[in-house]
ROROPA-120968 format. One record per residue (C-alpha): residue number from 1; x negated, y, z negated; residue in three letters. Coordinates in Angstrom, 3 decimals. Layout:
<rs>
> resi; X; Y; Z; resn
> NUM; X; Y; Z; ALA
...
</rs>
This chain:
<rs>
> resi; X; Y; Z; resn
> 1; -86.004; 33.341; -30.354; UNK
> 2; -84.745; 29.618; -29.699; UNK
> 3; -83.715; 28.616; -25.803; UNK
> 4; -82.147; 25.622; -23.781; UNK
> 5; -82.346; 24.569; -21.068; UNK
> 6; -78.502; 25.282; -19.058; UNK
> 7; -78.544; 22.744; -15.879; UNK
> 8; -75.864; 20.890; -13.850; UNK
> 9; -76.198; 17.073; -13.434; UNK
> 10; -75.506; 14.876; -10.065; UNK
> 11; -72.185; 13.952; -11.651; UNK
> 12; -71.451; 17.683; -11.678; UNK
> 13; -71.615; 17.797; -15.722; UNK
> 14; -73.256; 21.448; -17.172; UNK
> 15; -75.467; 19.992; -19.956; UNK
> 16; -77.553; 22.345; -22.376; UNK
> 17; -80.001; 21.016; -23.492; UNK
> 18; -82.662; 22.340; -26.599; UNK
> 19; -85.930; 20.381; -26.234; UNK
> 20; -86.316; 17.251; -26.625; UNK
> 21; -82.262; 16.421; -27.680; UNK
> 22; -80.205; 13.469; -27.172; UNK
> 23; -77.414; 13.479; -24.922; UNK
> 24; -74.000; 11.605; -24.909; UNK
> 25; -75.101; 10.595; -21.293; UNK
> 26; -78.275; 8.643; -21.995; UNK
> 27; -78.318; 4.947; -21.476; UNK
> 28; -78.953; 4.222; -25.372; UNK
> 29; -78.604; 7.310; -27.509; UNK
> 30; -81.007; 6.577; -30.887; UNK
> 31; -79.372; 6.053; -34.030; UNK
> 32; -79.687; 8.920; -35.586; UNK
> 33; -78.137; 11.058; -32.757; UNK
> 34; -74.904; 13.072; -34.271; UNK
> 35; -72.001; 13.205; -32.094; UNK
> 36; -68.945; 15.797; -32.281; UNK
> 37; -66.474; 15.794; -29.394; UNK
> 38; -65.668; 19.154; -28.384; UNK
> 39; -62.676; 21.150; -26.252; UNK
> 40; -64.309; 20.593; -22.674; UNK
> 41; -66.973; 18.048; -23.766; UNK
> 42; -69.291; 17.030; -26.431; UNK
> 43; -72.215; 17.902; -29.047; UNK
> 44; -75.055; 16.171; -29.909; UNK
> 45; -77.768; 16.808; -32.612; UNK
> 46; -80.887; 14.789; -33.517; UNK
> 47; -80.522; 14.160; -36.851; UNK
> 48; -83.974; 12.864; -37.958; UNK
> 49; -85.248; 15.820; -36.380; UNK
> 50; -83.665; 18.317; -38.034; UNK
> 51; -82.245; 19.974; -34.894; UNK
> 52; -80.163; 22.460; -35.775; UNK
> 53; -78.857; 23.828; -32.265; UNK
> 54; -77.009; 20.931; -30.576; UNK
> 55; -76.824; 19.765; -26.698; UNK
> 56; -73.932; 19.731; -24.863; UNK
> 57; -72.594; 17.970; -21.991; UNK
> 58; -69.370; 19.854; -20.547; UNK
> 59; -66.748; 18.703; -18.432; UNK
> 60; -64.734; 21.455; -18.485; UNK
> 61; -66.124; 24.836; -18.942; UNK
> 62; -63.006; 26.559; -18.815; UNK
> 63; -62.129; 25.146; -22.276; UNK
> 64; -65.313; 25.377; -23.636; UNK
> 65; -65.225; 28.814; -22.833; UNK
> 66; -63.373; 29.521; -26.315; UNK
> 67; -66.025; 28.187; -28.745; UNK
> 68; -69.245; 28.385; -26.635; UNK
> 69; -70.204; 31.954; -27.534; UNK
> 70; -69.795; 31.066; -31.259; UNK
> 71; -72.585; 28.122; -31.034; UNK
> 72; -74.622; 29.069; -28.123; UNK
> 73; -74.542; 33.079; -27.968; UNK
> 74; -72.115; 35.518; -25.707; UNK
> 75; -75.387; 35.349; -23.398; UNK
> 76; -74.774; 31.482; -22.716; UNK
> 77; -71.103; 31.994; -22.325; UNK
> 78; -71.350; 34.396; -19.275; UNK
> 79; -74.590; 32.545; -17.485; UNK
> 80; -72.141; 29.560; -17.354; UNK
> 81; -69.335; 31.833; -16.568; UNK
> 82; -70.532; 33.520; -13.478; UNK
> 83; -72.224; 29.665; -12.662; UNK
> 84; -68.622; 28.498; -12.507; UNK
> 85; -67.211; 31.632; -10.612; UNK
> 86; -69.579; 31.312; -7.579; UNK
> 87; -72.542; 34.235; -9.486; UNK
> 88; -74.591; 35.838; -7.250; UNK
> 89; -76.968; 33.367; -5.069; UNK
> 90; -79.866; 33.587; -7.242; UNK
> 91; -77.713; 32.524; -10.479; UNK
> 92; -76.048; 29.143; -7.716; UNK
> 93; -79.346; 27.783; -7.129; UNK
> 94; -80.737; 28.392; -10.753; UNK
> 95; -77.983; 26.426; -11.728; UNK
> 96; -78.866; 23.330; -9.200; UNK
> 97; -82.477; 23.950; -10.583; UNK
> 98; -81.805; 24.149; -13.792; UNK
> 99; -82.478; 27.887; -16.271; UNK
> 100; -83.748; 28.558; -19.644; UNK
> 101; -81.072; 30.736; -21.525; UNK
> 102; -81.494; 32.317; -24.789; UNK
> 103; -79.398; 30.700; -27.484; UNK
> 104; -77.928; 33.021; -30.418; UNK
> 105; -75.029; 31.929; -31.468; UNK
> 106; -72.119; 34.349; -32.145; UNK
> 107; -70.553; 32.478; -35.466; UNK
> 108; -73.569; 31.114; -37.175; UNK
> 109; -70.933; 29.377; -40.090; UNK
> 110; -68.912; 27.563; -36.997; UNK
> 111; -72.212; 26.126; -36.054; UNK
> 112; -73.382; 25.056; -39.441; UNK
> 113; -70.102; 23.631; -40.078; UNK
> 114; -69.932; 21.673; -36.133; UNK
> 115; -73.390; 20.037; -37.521; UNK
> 116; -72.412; 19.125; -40.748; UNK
> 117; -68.722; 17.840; -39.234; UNK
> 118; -71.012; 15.858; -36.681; UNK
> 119; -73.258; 14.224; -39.698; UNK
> 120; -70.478; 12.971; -41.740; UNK
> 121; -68.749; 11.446; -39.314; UNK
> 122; -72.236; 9.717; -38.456; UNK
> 123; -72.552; 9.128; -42.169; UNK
> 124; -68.890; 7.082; -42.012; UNK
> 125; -70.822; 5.307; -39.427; UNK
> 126; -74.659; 4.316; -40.058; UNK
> 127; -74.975; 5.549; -43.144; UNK
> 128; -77.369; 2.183; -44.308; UNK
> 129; -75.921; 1.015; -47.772; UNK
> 130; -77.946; -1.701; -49.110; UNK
> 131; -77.683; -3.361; -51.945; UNK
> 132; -81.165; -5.351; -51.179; UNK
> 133; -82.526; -1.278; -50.301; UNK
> 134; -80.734; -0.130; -53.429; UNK
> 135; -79.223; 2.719; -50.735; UNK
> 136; -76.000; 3.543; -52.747; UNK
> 137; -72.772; 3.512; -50.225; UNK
> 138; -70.679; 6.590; -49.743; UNK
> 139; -67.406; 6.704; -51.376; UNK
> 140; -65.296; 6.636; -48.051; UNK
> 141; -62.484; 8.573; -49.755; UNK
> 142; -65.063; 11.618; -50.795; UNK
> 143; -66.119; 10.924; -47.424; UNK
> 144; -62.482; 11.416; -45.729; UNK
> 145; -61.891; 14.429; -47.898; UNK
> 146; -64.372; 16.535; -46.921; UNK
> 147; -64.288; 15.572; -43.039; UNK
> 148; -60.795; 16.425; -43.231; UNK
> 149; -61.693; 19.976; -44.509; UNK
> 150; -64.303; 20.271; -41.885; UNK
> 151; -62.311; 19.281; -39.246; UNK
> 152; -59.768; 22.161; -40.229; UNK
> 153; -62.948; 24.416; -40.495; UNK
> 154; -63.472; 23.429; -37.112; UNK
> 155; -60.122; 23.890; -35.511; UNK
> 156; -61.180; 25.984; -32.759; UNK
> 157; -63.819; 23.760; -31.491; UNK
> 158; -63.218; 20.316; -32.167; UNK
> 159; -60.820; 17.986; -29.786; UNK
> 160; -60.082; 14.163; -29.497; UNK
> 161; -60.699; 11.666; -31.772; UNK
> 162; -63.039; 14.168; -33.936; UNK
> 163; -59.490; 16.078; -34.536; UNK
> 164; -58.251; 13.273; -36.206; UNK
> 165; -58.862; 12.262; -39.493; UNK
> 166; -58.100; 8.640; -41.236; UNK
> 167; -57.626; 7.838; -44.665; UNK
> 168; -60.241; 5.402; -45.781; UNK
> 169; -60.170; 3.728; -49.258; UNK
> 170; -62.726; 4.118; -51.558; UNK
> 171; -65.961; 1.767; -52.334; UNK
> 172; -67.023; 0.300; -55.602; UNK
> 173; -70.926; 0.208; -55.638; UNK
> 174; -72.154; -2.750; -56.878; UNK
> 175; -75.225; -2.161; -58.981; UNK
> 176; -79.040; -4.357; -57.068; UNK
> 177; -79.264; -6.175; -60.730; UNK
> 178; -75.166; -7.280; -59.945; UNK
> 179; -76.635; -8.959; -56.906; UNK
> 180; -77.642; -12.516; -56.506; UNK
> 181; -76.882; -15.332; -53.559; UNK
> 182; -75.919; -18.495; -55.391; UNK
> 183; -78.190; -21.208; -54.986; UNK
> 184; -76.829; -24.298; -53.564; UNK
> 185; -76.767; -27.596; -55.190; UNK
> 186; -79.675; -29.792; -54.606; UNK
> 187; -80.274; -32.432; -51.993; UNK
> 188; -82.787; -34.678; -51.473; UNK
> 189; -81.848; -36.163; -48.010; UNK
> 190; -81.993; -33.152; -46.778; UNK
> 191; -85.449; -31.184; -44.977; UNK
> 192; -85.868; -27.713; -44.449; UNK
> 193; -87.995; -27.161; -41.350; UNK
> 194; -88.278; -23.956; -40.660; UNK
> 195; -86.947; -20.561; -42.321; UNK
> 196; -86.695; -16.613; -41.016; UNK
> 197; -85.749; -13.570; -42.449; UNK
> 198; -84.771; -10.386; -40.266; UNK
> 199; -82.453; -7.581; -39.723; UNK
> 200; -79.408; -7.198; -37.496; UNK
> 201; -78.884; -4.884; -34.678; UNK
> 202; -76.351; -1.924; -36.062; UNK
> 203; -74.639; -1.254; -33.060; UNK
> 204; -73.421; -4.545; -32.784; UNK
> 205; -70.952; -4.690; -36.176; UNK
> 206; -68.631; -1.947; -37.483; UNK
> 207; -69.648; -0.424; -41.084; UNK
> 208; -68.859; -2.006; -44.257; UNK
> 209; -69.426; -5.693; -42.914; UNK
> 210; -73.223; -6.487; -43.633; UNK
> 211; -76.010; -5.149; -45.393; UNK
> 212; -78.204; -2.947; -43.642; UNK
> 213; -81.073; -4.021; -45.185; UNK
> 214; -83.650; -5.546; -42.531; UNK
> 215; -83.600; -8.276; -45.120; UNK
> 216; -79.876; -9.054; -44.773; UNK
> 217; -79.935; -12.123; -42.235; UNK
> 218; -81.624; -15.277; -43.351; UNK
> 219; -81.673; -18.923; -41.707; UNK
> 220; -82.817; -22.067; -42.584; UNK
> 221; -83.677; -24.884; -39.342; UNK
> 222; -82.368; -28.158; -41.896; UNK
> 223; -82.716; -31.621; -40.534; UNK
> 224; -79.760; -33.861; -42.507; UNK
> 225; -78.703; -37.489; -42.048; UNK
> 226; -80.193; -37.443; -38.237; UNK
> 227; -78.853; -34.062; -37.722; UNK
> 228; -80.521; -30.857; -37.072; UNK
> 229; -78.602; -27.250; -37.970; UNK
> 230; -79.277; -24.250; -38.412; UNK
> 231; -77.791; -22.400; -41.692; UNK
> 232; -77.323; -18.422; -41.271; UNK
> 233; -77.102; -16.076; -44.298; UNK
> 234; -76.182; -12.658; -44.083; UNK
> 235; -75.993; -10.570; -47.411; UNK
> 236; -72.285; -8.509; -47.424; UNK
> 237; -72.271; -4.732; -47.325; UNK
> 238; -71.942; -3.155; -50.968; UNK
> 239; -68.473; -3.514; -51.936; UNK
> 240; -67.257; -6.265; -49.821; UNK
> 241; -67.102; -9.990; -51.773; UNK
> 242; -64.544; -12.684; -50.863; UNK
> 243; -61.348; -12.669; -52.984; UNK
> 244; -61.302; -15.777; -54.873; UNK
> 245; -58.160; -18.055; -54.401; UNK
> 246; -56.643; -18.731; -57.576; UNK
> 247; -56.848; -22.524; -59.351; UNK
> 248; -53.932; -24.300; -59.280; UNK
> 249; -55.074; -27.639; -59.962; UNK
> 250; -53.369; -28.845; -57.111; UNK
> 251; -55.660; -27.982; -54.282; UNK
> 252; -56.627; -30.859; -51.734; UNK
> 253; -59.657; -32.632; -51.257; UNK
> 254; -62.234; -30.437; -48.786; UNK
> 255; -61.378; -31.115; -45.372; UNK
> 256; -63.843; -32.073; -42.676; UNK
> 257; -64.001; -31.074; -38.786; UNK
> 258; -65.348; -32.549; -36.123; UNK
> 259; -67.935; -30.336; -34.209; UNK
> 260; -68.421; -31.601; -30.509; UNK
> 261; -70.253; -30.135; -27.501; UNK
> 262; -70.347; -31.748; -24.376; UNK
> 263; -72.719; -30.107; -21.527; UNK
> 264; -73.211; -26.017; -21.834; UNK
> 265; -69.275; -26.194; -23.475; UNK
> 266; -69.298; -23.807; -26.844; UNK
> 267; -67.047; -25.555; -29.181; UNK
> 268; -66.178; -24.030; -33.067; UNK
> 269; -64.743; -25.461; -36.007; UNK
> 270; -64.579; -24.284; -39.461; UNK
> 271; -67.768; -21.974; -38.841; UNK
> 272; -69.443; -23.990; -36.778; UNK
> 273; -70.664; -24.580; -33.667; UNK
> 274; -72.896; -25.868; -30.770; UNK
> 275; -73.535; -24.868; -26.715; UNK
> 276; -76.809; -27.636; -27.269; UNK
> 277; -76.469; -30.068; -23.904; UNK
> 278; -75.151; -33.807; -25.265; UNK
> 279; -74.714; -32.840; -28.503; UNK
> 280; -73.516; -36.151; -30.576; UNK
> 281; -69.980; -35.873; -31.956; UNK
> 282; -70.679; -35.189; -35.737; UNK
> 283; -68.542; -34.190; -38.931; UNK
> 284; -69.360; -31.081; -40.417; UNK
> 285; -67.378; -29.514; -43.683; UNK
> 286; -64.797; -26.731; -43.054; UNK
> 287; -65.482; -23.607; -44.456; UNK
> 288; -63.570; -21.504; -47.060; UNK
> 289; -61.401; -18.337; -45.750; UNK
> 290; -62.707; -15.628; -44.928; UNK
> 291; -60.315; -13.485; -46.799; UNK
> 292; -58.754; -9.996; -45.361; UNK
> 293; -61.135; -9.447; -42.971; UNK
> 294; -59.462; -9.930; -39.879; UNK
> 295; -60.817; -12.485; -37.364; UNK
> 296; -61.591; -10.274; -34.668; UNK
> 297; -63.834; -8.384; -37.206; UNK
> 298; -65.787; -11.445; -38.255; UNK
> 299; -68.908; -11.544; -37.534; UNK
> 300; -70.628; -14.044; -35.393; UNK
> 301; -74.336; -15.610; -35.190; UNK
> 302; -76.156; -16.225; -32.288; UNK
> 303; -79.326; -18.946; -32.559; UNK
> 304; -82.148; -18.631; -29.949; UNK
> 305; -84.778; -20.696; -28.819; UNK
> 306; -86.698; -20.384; -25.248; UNK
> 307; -84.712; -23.368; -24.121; UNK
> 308; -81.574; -23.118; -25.499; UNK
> 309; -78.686; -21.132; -27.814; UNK
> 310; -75.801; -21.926; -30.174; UNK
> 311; -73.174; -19.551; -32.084; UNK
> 312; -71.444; -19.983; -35.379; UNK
> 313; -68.559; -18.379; -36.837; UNK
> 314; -69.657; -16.751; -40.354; UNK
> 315; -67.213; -17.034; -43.680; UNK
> 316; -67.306; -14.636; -46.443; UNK
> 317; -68.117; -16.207; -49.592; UNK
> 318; -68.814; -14.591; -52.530; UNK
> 319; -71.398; -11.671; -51.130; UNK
> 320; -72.564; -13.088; -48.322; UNK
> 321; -71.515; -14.297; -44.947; UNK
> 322; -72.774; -18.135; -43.877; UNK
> 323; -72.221; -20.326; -40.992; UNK
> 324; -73.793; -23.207; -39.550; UNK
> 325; -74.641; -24.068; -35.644; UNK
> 326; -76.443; -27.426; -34.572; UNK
> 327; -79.637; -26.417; -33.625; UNK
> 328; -79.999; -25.893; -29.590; UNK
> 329; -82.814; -27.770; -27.885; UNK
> 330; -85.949; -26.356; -28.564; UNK
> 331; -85.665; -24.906; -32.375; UNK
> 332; -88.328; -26.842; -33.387; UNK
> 333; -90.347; -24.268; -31.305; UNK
> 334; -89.211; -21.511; -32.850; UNK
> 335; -85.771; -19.673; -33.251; UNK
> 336; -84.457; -16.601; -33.389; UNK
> 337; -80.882; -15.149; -34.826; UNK
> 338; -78.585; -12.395; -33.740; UNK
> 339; -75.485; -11.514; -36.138; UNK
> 340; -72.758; -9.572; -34.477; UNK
> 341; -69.349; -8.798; -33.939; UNK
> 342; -67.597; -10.176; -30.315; UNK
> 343; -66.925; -7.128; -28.222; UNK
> 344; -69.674; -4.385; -29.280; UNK
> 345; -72.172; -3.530; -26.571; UNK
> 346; -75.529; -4.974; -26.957; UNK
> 347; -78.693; -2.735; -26.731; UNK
> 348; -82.314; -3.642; -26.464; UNK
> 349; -84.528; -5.015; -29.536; UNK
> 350; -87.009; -3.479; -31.249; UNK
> 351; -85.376; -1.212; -33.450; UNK
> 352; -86.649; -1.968; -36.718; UNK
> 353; -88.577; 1.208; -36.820; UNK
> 354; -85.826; 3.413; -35.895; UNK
> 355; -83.735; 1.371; -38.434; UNK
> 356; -86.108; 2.270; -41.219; UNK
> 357; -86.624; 5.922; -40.518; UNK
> 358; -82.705; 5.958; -41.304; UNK
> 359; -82.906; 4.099; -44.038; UNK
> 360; -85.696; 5.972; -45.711; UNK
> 361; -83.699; 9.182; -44.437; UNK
> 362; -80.836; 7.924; -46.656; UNK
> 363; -82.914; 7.114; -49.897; UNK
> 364; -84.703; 10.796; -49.534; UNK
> 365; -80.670; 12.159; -49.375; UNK
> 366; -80.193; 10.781; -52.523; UNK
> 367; -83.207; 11.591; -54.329; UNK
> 368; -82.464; 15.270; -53.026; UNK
> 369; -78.838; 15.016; -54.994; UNK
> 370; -80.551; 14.372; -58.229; UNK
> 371; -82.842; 16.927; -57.769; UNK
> 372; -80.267; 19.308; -56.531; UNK
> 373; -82.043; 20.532; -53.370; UNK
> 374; -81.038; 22.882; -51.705; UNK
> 375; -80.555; 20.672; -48.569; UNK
> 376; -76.393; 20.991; -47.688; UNK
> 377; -75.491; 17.885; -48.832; UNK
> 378; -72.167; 16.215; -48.787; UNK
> 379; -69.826; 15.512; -51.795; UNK
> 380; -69.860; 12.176; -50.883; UNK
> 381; -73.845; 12.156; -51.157; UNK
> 382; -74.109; 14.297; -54.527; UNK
> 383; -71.581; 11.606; -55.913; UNK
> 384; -73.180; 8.698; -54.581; UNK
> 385; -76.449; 9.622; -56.060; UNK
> 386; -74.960; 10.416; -59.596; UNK
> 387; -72.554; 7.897; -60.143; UNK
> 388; -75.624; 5.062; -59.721; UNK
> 389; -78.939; 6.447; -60.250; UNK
> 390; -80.027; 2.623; -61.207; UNK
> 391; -78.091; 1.284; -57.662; UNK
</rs>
């Protein structure tokens, strides 16, 4: 016998909740927490978890009404039924307090296929491809396919943007041993002070844009000609490489910017920039295009120190992203670097962990294709894992 707990919120939400699950109301859902919006409200599953019976927070019971014996049991459906019709006094304040209902739900395939609907849409969204992780990506057209045929599996539950489908093209692996950053060309006036490796915070950049390895961002603190900078390095998602411009012999000499910050002022050109206070006026070379990714989609990194910050602009070239900042006051203390895309909420650090439980979540997904377990997997997956055993 499985329960939840069936409770109203101060808002005036009805939430049911199994133990333990992850709501579309916390302050910072974890990243493995499946989402599927629903006629009157939403589902939620904890995917690393293995939850199988989602929560739900419901705005509208009346519309819910229609699909909430199938997941939760014709038991569930009438408790929240007579809740919403006044009930007896007994059921009222059980509902302030909060009861434990029984949960068995009345189309077990509905639910299956709600869960596995919620999962690929999370896999179009955090699945972690790496090619420094050698975590194949998912081919997003397999992908597309299949939560199209979901969705329509779903029909009677499933409302808003999880009705919709969009087409997404498909993504050419490339293989770990394809992989290499190019080295750059030697200089001896230059110093390296200081260097860092670390990951990125997921939230913060749509898919497809960088590596999710929690290798993927590198920096390097140089000191050059009486000028310090900082030099970010983020590895490209699988797939993505800038589209080389085709030689015509006649292209001009490179150009050079000037990069000037006066005060707390953040000023950008050509990838780079500085918010350092009296920052000398120096000339820094323009960077190459970024290609079809559209600005607004570029992503962005942020250098800290305990005194002071900068931002660059990053380029795509070849299979990775760089940028330059002049170092802020203080990076000869230490420095740390952010990458991330204007616009997408920030959320607190320390999520390497979590990162990595997804990540070796993914690589066990794989190695359960090959081995053809019995474990539901998605086209998308099984093809992933045979097309590039070697990835």
């Amino acid at each position: 016998m499985t329960t939840a707990h069936l409770r109203r919120d101060p808002a005036g939400l009805l939430i049911i909740t199994p133990p333990d699950a992850p709501l579309v109301t916390d302050a910072e859902p974890p990243l493995d927490t499946l989402v599927l919006e629903v006629f009157g409200g939403h589902l939620t599953w904890s995917l690393l978890s293995g939850q199988q019976i989602p929560a739900a927070v419901l705005d509208d019971t009346d519309l819910a009404q229609d699909w909430l014996w199938a997941i939760y049991g014709e038991a569930v459906a009438l408790t929240i039924a007579d809740l919403e019709a006044g009930g007896s006094a007994s059921t009222a304040e059980s509902g302030r307090a909060g009861i434990e209902v029984v949960v068995d739900a009345g189309r077990p395939a509905l639910a299956t296929a709600a869960r596995r609907l919620a999962y690929a849409h999370w896999a179009a969204r955090w699945w972690p491809a790496s090619t420094l992780d050698a975590i194949t990506p998912l081919d997003g057209g397999l992908l597309a396919q299949e939560i199209a045929e979901l969705t329509t599996e779903c029909e009677a539950l499933v409302d808003g943007a999880d009705a919709m489908v969009e087409e997404v093209e498909p993504v050419r692996a490339a293989r770990a041993n394809d992989y290499a950053l190019a080295a750059g060309e030697l200089n001896t006036a230059e110093f390296t002070l200081a260097t860092g490796t670390s990951g990125w915070d997921w939230r913060r950049c749509p898919p497809g844009l960088i590596d999710a390895a929690e290798q993927a961002v590198t920096w390097e603190f140089i000191r050059e000609r009486g000028l310090s900078t900082v030099r970010v390095t983020a590895v490209a998602a699988p797939g993505m490489t800038a589209t080389p411009m085709p030689a015509t012999g006649l292209e001009p000499e490179p150009k050079y910017r000037t990069a000037q910050a006066s005060g707390k002022a953040t000023t950008e050109t050509a990838g780079v920039a500085s918010s350092s206070e009296n920052a000398s006026t120096r000339e820094i070379p323009a960077a190459a295009p970024t290609g079809a990714v559209p600005a607004h989609l570029r992503p962005r990194a942020l250098v800290r120190t305990a005194t002071g910050l900068a931002e660059a602009g990053l380029m795509l070239e070849g299979d990775a992203w760089t940028g330059a900042a002049i170092a802020p006051p203080g990076a000869e203390s230490g420095l740390t670097v952010d990458v991330y895309v204007p616009g997408l909420a920030a959320f607190g650090a320390g999520e390497a962990g979590e990162r990595q439980q997804v990540r070796e979540f993914a690589l066990d997904r794989l190695r359960g294709a090959r081995e053809n377990r019995p474990d539901g997997h998605l086209r998308t997956e099984i093809a992933a894992a045979a097309a590039d055993s070697d990835f």
